[in-house]
mmCIF file as gemmi writes it, N, C-alpha and C atoms, coordinates in Angstrom:
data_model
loop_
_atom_site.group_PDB
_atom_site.id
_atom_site.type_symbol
_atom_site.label_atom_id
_atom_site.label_alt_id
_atom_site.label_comp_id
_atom_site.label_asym_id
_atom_site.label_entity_id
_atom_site.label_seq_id
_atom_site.pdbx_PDB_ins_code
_atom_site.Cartn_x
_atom_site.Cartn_y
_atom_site.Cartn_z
_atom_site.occupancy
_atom_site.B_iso_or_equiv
_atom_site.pdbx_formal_charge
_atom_site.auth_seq_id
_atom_site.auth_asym_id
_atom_site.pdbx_PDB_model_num
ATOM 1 N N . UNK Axp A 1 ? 114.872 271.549 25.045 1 0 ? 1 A 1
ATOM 2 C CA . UNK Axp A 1 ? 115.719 271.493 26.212 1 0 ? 1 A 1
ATOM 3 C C . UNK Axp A 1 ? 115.074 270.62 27.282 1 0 ? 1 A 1
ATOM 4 N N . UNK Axp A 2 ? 115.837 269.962 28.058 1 0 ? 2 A 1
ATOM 5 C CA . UNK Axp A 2 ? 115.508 268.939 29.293 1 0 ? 2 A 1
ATOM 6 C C . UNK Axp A 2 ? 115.481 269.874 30.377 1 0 ? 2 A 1
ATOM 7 N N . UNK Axp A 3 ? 114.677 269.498 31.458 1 0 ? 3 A 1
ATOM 8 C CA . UNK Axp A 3 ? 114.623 270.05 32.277 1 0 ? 3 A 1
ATOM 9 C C . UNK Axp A 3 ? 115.597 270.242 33.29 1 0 ? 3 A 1
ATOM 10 N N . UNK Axp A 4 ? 116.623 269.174 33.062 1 0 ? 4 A 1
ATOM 11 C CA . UNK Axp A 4 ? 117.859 269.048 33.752 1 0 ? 4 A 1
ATOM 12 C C . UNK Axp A 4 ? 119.154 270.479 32.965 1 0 ? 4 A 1
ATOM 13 N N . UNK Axp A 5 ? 118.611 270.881 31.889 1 0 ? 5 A 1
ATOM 14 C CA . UNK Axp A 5 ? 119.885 271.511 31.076 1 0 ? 5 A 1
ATOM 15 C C . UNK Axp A 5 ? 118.778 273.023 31.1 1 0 ? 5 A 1
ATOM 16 N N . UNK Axp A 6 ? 117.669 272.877 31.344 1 0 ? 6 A 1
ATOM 17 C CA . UNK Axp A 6 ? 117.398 274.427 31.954 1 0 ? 6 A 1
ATOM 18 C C . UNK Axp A 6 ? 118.128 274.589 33.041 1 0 ? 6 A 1
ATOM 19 N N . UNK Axp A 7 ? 117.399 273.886 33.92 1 0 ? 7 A 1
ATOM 20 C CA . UNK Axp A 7 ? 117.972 274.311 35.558 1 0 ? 7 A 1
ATOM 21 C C . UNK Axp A 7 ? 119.715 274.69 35.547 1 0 ? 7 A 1
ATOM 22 N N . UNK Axp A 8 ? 120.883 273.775 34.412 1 0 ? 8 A 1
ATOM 23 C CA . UNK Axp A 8 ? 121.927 274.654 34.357 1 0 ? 8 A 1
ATOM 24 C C . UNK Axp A 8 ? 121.793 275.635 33.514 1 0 ? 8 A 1
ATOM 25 N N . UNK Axp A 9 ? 120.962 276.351 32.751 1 0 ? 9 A 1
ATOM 26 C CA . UNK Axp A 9 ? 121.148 277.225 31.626 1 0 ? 9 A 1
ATOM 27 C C . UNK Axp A 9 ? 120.196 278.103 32.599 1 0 ? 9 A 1
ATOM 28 N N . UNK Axp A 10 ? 119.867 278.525 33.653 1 0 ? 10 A 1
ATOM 29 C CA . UNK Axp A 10 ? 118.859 279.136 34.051 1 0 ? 10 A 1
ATOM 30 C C . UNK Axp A 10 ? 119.738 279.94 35.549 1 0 ? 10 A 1
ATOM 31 N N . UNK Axp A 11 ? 120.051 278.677 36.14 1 0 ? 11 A 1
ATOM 32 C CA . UNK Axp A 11 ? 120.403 279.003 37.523 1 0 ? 11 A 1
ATOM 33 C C . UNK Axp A 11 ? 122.07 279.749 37.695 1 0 ? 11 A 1
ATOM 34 N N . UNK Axp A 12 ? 122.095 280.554 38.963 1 0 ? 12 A 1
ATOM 35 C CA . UNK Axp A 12 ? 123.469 280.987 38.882 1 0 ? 12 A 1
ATOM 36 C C . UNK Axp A 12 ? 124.457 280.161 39.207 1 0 ? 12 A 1
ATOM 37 N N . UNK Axp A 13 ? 125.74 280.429 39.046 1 0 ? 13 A 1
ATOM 38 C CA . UNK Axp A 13 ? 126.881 279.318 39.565 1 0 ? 13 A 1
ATOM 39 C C . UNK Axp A 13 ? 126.636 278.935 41.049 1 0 ? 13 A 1
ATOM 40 N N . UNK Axp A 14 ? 126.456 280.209 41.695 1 0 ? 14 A 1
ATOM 41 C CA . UNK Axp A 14 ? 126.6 280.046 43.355 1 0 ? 14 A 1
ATOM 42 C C . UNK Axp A 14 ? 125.24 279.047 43.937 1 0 ? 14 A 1
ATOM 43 N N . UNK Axp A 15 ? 124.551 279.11 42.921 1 0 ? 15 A 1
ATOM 44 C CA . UNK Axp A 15 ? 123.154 278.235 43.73 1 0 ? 15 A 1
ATOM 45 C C . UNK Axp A 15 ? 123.542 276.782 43.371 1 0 ? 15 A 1
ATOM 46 N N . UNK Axp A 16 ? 124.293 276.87 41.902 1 0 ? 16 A 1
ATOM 47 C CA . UNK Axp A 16 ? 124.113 275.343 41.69 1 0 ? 16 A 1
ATOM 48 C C . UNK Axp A 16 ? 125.193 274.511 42.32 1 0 ? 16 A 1
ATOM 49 N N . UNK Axp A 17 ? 126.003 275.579 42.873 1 0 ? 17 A 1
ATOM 50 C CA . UNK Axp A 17 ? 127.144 274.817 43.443 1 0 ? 17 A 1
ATOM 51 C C . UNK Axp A 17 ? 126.983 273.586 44.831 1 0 ? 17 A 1
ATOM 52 N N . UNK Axp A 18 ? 126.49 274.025 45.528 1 0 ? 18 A 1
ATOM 53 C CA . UNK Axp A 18 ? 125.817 272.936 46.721 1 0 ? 18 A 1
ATOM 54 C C . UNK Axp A 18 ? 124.96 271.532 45.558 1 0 ? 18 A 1
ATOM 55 N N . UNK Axp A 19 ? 123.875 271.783 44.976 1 0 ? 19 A 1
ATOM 56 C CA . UNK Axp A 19 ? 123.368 270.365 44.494 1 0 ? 19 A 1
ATOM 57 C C . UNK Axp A 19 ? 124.471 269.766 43.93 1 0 ? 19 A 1
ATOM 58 N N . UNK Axp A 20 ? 125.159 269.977 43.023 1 0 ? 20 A 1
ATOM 59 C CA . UNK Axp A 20 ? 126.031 269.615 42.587 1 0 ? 20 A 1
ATOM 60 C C . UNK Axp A 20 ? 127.471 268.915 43.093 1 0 ? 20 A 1
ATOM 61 N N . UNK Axp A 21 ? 127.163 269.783 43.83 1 0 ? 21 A 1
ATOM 62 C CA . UNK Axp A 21 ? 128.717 269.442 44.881 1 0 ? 21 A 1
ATOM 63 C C . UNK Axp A 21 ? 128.391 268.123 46.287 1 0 ? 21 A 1
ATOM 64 N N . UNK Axp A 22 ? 127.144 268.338 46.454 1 0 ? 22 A 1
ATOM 65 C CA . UNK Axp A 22 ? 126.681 267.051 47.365 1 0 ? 22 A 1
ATOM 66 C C . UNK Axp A 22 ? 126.806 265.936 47.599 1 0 ? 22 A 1
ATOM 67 N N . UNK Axp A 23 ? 126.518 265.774 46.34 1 0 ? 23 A 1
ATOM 68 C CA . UNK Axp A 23 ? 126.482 264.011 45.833 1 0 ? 23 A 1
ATOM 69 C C . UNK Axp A 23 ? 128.412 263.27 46.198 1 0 ? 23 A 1
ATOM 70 N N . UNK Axp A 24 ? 128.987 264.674 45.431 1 0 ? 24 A 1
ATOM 71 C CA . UNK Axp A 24 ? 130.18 263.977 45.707 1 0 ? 24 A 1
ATOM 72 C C . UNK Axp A 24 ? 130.757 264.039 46.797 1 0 ? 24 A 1
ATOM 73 N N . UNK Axp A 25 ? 130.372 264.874 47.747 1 0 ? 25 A 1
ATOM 74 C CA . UNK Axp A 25 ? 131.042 265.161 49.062 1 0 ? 25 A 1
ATOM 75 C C . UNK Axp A 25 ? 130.642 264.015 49.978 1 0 ? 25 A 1
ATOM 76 N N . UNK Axp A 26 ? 129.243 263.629 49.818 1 0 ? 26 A 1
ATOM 77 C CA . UNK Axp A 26 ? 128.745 262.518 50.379 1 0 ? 26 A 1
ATOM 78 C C . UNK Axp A 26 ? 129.168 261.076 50.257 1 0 ? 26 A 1
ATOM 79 N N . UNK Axp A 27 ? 129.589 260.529 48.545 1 0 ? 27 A 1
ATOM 80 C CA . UNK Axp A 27 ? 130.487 259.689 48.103 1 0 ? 27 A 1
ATOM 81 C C . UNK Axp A 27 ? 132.052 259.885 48.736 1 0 ? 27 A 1
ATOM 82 N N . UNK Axp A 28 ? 132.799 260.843 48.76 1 0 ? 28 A 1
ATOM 83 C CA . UNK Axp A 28 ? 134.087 260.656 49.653 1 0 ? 28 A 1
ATOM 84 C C . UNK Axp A 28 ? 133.697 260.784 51.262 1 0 ? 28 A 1
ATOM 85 N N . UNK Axp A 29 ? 132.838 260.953 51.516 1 0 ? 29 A 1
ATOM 86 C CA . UNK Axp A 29 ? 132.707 260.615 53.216 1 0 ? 29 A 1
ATOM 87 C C . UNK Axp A 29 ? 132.366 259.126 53.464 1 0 ? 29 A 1
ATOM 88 N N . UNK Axp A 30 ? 131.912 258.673 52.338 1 0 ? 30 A 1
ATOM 89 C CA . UNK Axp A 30 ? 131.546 257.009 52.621 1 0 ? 30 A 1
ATOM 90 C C . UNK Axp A 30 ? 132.788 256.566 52.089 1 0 ? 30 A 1
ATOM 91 N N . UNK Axp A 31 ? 133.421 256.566 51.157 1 0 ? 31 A 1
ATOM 92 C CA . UNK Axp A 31 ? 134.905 256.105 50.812 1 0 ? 31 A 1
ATOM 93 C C . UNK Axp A 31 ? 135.956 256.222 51.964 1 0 ? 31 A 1
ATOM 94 N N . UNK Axp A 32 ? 135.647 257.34 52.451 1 0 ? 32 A 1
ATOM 95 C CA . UNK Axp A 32 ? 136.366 257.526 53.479 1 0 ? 32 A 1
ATOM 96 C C . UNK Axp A 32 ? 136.277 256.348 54.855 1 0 ? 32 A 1
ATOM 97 N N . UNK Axp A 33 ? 134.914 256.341 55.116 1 0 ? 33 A 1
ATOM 98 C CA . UNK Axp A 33 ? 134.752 256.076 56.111 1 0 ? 33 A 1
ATOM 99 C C . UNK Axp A 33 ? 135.234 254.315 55.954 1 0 ? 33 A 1
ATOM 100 N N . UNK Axp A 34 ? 134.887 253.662 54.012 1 0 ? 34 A 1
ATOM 101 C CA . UNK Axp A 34 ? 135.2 252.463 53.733 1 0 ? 34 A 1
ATOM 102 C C . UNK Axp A 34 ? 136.649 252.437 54.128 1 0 ? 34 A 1
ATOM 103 N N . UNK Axp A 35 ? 137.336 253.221 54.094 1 0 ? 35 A 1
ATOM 104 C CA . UNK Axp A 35 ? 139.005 252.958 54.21 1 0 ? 35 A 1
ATOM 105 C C . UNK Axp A 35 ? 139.169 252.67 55.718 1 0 ? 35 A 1
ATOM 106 N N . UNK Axp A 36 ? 138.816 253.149 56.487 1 0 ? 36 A 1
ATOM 107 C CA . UNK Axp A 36 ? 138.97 253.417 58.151 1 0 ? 36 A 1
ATOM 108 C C . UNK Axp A 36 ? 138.176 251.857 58.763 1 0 ? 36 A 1
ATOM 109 N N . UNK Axp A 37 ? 137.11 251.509 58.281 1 0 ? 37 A 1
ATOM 110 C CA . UNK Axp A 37 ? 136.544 250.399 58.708 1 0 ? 37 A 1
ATOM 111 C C . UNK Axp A 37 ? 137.581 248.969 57.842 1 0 ? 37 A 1
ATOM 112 N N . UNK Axp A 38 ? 137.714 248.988 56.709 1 0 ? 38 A 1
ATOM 113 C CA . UNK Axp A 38 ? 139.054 248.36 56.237 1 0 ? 38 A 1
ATOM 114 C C . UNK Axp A 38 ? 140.117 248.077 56.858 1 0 ? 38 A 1
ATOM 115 N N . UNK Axp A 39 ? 140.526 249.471 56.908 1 0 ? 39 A 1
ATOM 116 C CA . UNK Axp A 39 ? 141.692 249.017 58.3 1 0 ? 39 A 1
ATOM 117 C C . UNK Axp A 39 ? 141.429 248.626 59.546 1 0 ? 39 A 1
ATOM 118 N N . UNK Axp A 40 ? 140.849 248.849 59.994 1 0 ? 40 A 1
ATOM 119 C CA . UNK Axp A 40 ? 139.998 248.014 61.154 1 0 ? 40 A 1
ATOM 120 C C . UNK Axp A 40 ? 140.056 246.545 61.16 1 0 ? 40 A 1
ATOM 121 N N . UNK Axp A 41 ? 139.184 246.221 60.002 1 0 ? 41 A 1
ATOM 122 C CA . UNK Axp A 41 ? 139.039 244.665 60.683 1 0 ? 41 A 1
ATOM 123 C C . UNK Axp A 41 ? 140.453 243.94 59.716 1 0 ? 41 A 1
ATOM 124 N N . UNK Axp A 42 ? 141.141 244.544 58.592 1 0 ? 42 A 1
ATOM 125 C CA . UNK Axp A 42 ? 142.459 243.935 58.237 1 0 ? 42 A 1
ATOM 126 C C . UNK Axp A 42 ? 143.012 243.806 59.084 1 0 ? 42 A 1
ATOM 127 N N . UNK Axp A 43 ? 143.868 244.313 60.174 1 0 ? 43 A 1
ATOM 128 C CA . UNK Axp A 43 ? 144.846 245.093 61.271 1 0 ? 43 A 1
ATOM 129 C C . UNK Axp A 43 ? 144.261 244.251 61.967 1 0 ? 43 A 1
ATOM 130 N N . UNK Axp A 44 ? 142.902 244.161 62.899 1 0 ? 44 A 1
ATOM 131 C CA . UNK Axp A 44 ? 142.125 243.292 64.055 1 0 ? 44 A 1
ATOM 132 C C . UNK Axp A 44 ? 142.474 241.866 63.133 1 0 ? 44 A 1
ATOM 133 N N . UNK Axp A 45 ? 141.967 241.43 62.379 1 0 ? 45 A 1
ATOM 134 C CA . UNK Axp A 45 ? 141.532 240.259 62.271 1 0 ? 45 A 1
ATOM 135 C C . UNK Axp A 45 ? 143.093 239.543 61.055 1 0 ? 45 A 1
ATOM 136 N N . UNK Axp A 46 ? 143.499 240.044 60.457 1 0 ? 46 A 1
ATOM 137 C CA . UNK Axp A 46 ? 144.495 239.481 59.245 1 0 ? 46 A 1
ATOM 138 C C . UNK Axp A 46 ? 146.069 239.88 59.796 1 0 ? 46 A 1
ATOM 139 N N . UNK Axp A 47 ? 146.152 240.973 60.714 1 0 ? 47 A 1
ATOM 140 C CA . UNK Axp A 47 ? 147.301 241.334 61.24 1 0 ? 47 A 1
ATOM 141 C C . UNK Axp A 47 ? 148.321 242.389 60.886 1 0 ? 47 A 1
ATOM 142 N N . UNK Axp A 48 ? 149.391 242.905 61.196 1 0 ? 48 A 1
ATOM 143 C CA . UNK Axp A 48 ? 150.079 244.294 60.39 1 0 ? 48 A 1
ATOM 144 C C . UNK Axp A 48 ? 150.359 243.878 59.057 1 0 ? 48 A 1
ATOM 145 N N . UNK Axp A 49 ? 150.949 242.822 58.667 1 0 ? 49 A 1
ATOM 146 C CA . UNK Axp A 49 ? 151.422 242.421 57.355 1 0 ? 49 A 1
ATOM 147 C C . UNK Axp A 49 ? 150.361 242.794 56.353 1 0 ? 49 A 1
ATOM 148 N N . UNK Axp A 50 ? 148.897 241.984 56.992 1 0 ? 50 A 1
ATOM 149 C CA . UNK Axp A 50 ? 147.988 242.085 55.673 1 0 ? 50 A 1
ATOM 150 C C . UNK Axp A 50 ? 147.875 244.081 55.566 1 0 ? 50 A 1
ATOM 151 N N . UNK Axp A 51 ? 147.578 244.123 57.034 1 0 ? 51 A 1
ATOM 152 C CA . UNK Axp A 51 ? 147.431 245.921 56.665 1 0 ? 51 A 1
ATOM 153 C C . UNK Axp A 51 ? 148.319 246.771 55.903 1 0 ? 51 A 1
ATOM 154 N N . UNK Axp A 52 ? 149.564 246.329 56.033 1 0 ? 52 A 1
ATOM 155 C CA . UNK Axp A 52 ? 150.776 246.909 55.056 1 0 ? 52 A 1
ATOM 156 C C . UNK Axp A 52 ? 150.305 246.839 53.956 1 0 ? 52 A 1
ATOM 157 N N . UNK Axp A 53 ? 150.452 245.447 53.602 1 0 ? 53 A 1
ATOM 158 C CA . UNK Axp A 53 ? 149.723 245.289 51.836 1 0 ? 53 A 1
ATOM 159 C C . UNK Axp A 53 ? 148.496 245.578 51.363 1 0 ? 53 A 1
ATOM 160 N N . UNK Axp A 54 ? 148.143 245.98 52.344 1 0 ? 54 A 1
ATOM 161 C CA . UNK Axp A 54 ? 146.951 246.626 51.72 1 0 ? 54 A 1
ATOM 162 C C . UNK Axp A 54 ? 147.06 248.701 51.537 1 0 ? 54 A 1
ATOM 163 N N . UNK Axp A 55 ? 148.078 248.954 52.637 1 0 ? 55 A 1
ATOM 164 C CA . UNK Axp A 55 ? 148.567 250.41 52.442 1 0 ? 55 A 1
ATOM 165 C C . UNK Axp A 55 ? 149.348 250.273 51.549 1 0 ? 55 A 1
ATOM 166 N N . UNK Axp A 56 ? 149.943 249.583 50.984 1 0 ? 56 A 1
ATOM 167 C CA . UNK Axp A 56 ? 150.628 249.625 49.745 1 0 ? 56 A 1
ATOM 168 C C . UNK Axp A 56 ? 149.904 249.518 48.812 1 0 ? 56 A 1
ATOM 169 N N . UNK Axp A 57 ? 148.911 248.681 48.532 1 0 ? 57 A 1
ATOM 170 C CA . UNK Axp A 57 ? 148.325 248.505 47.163 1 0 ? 57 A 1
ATOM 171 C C . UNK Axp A 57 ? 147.417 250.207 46.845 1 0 ? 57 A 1
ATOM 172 N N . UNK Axp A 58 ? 146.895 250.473 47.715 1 0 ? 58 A 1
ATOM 173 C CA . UNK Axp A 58 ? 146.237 251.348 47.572 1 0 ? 58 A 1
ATOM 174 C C . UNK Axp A 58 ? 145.935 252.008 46.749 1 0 ? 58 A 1
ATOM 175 N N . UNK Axp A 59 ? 147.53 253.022 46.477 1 0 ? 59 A 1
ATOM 176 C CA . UNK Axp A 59 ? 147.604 253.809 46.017 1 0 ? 59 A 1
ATOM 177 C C . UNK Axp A 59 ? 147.57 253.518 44.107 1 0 ? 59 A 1
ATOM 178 N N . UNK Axp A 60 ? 147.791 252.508 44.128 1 0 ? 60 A 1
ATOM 179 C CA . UNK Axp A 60 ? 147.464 251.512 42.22 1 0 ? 60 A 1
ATOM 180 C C . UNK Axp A 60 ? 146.582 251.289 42.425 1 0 ? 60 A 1
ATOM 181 N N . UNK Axp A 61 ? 145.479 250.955 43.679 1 0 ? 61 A 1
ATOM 182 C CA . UNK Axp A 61 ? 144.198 250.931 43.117 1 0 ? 61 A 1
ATOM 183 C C . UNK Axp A 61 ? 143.509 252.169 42.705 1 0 ? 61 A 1
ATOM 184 N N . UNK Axp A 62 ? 143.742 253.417 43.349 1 0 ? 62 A 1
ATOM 185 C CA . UNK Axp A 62 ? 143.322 254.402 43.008 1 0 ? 62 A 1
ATOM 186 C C . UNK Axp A 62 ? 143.764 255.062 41.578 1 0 ? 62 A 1
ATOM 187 N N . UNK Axp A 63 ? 144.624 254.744 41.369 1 0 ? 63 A 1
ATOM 188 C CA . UNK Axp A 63 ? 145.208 255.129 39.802 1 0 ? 63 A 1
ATOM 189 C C . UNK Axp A 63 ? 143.984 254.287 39.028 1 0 ? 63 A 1
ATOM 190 N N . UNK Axp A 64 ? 143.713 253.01 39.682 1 0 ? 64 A 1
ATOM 191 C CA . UNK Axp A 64 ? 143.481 252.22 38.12 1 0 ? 64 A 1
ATOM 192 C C . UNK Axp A 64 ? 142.355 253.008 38.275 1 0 ? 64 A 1
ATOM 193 N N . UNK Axp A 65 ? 141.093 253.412 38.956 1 0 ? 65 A 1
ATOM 194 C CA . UNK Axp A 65 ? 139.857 254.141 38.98 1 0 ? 65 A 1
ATOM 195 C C . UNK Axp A 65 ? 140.674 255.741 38.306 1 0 ? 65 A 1
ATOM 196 N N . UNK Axp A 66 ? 141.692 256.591 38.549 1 0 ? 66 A 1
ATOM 197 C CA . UNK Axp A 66 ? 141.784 257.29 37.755 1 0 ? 66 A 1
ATOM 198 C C . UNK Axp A 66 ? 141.651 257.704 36.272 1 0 ? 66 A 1
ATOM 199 N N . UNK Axp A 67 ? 142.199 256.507 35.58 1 0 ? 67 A 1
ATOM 200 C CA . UNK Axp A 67 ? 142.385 256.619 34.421 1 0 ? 67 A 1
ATOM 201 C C . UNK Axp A 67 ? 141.243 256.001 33.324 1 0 ? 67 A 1
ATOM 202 N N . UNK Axp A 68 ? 140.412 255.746 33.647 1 0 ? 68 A 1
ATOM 203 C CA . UNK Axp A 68 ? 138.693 255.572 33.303 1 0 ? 68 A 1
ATOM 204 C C . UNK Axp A 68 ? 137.869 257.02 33.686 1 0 ? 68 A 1
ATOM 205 N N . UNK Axp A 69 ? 138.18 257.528 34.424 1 0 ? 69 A 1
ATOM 206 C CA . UNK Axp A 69 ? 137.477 258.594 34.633 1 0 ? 69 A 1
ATOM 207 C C . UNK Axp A 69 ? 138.247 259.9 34.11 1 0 ? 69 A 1
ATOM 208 N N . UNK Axp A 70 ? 139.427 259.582 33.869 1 0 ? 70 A 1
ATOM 209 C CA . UNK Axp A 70 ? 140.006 260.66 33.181 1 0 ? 70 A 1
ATOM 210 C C . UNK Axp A 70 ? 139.145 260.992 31.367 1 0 ? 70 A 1
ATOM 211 N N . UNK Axp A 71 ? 139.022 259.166 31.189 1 0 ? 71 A 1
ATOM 212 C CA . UNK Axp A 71 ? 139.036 259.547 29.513 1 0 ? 71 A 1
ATOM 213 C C . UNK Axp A 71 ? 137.218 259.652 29.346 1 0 ? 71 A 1
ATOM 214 N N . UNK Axp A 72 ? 136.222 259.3 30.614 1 0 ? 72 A 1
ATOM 215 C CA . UNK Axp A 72 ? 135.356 259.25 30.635 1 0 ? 72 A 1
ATOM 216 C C . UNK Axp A 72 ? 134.715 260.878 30.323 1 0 ? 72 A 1
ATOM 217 N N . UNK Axp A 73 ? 135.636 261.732 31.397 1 0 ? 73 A 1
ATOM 218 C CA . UNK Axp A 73 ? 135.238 262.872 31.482 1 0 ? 73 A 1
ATOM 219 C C . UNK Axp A 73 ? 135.999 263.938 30.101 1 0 ? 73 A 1
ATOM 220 N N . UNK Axp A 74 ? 136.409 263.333 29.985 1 0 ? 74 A 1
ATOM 221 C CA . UNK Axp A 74 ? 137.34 264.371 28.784 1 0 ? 74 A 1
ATOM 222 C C . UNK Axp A 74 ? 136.778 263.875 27.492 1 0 ? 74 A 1
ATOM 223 N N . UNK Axp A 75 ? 136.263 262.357 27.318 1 0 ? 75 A 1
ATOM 224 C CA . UNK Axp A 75 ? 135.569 262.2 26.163 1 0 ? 75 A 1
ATOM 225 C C . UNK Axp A 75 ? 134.226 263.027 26.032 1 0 ? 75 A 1
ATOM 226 N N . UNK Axp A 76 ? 133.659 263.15 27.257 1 0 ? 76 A 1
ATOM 227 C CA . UNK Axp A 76 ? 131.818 263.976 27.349 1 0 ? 76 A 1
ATOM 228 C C . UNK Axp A 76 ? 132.171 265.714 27.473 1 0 ? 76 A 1
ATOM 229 N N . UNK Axp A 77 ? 133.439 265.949 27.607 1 0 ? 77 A 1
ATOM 230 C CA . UNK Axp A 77 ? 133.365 267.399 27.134 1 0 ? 77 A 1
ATOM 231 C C . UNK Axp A 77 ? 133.615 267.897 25.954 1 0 ? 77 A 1
């Protein structure tokens, strides 16, 4: 056993939940914060139009990152 697959075969749910949960909470606060500074200088500097198209695309960009991580995670379980 790795020392990484003790610490889950060892520890309780409630402890491991914070390390675990960190990393990603920290990754959507910077995603987040990438979207807000995005709109910022699109809107300031490119104007409403570019900002539209870019609130429109959005939501297909986020699909296309969905569906890699769908088969990523469902292939490793």
């Amino acid at each position: 056993m790795t020392p990484s697959t003790q610490l889950f075969a060892t520890m309780s749910p409630n402890r491991l939940f914070l390390p675990c949960a960190l990393p990603r909470m920290i990754a959507m606060a910077v995603s987040s914060l990438y979207t807000v500074a995005d709109g910022i200088f699109v809107g300031r500097f490119l104007g409403e139009e570019a900002l539209a198209a870019v609130n429109l695309v959005m939501p297909f960009l986020l699909i296309s990152f969905v569906f890699p991580d769908l088969l990523a995670v469902g292939s490793s379980v």
